[in-house]
C-alpha positions in Angstrom: -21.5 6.2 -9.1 -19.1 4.1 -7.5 -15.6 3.2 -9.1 -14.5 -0.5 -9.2 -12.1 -1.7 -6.7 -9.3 -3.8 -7.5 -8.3 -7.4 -5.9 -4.7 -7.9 -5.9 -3.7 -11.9 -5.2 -0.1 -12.8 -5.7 -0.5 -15.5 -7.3 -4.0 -15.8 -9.2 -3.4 -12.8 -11.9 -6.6 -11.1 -12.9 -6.9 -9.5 -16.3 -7.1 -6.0 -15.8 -5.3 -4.0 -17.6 -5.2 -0.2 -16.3 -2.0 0.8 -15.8 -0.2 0.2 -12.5 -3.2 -2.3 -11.3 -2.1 -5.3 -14.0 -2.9 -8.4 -13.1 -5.6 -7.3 -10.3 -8.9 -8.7 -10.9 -11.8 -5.5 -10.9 -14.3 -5.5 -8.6 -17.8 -4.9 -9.4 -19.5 -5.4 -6.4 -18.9 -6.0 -2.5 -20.2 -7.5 1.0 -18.7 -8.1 3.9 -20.0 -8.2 7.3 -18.3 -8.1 10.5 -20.5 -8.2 14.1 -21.1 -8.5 17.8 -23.8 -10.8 18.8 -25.6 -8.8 21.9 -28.1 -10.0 24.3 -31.7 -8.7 23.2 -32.8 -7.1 26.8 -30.2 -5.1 27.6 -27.7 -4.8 24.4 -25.1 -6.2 26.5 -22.4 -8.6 24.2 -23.1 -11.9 24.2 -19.9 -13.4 22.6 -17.5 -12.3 20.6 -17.3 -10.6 17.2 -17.9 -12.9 14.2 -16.6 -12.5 10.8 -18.3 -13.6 7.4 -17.0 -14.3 4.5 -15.9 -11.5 2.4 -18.0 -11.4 -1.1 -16.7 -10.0 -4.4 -18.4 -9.9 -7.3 -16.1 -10.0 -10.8 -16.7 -11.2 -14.5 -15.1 -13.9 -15.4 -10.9 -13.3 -15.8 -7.9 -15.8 -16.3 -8.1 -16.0 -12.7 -11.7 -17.6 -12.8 -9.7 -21.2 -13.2 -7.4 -21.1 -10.2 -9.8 -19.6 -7.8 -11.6 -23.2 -8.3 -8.2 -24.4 -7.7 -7.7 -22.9 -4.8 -11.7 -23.9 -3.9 -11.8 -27.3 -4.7 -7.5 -28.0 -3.2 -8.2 -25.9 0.2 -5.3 -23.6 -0.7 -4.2 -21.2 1.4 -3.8 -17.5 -0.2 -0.8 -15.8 2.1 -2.2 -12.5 1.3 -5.1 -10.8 -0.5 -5.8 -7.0 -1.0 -8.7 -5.4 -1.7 -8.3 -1.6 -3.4 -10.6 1.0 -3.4 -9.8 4.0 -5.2 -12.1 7.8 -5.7 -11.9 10.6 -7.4 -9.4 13.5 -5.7 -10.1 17.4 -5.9 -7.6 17.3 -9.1 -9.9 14.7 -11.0 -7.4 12.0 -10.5 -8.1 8.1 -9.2 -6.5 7.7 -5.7 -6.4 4.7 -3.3 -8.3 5.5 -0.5 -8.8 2.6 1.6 -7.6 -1.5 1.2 -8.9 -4.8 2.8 -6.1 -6.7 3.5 -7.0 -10.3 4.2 -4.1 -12.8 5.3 -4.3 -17.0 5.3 -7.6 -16.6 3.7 -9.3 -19.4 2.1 -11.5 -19.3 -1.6 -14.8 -20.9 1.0 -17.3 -20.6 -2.8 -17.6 -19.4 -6.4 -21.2 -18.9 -7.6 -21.4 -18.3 -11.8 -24.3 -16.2 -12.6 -25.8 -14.8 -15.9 -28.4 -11.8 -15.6 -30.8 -12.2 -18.0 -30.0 -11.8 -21.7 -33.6 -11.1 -22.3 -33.7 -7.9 -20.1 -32.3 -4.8 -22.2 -31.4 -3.5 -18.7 -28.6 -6.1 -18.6 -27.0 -5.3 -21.6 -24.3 -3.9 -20.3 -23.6 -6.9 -18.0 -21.0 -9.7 -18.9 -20.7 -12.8 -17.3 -20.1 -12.6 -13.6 -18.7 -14.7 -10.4 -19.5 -13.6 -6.7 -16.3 -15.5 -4.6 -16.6 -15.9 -1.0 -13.0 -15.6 0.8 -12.4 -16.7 4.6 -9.8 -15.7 6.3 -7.9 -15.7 9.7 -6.3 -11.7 9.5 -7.9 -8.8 8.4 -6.4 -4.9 8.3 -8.6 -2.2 7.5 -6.2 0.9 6.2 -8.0 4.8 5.4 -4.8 5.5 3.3 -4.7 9.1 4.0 -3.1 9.0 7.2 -2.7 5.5 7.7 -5.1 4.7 9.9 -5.2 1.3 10.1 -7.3 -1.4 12.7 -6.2 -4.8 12.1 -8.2 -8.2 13.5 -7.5 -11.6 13.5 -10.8 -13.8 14.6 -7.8 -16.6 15.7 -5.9 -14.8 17.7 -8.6 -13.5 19.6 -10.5 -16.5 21.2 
């Protein structure tokens, strides 16, 4: 099973509470998708990479409120990181990899509510999936740094 990952924003505080990750709003669940569009005969490219929004899903925390904020205003967040964290050979959480997502924009907030009805939701609270755009995105394997960094306006 998967471990959460952690969303640090600067200034919309999440409510988690593990130590050393205060503030960070856990992450339940993930999409993101990142492609080339390629001609269908011959596989050659056909334009240049697109980027979609990036999708978390969260319950709701104290920074439910100014997400919509920053939804409804068009603010800019300066910098967003994304935390991913697994188990090391000693049994320990590490950070492994991070989504770092610059001038990004909150583009939608979709409240949902599995069923209540459904004992196999029982576990579930209610959730949020937020959709963030941005214009800079670094990809970083901690364990060596190795880092690829893209920004979709710069490039064109």
């Amino acid at each position: 099973m998967p471990l959460p990952a952690y969303l640090e924003i600067g200034e919309i505080p999440g409510s988690c509470k593990v130590q050393g990750r205060e503030n960070h709003m856990e992450i339940l669940g993930f999409r993101h998708e990142v492609y080339m569009p390629v001609d269908r005969k011959d596989g050659s490219a056909s334009g240049t990479r697109v980027h979609k929004d990036l999708i978390v899903i969260k319950n709701f925390d104290k920074g439910s409120p100014k997400l919509y904020q920053y939804l409804c205003n068009g603010k800019i967040i300066a910098s967003a990181t994304l935390k991913w964290y697994e188990i090391d050979p000693s049994g320990q959480e590490k950070m492994y990899f991070t989504h770092k997502l610059e001038n990004a924009r909150v583009t939608a907030v979709r409240p949902y509510m599995p069923d209540v009805d459904n004992p196999h939701n029982e576990q579930y609270k209610h959730m949020e999936e937020v959709a963030f755009r941005y214009e800079k995105i670094t990809w970083t394997f901690c364990d060596g740094n190795v880092e690829f960094t893209d920004s979709w306006v710069e490039g064109r």
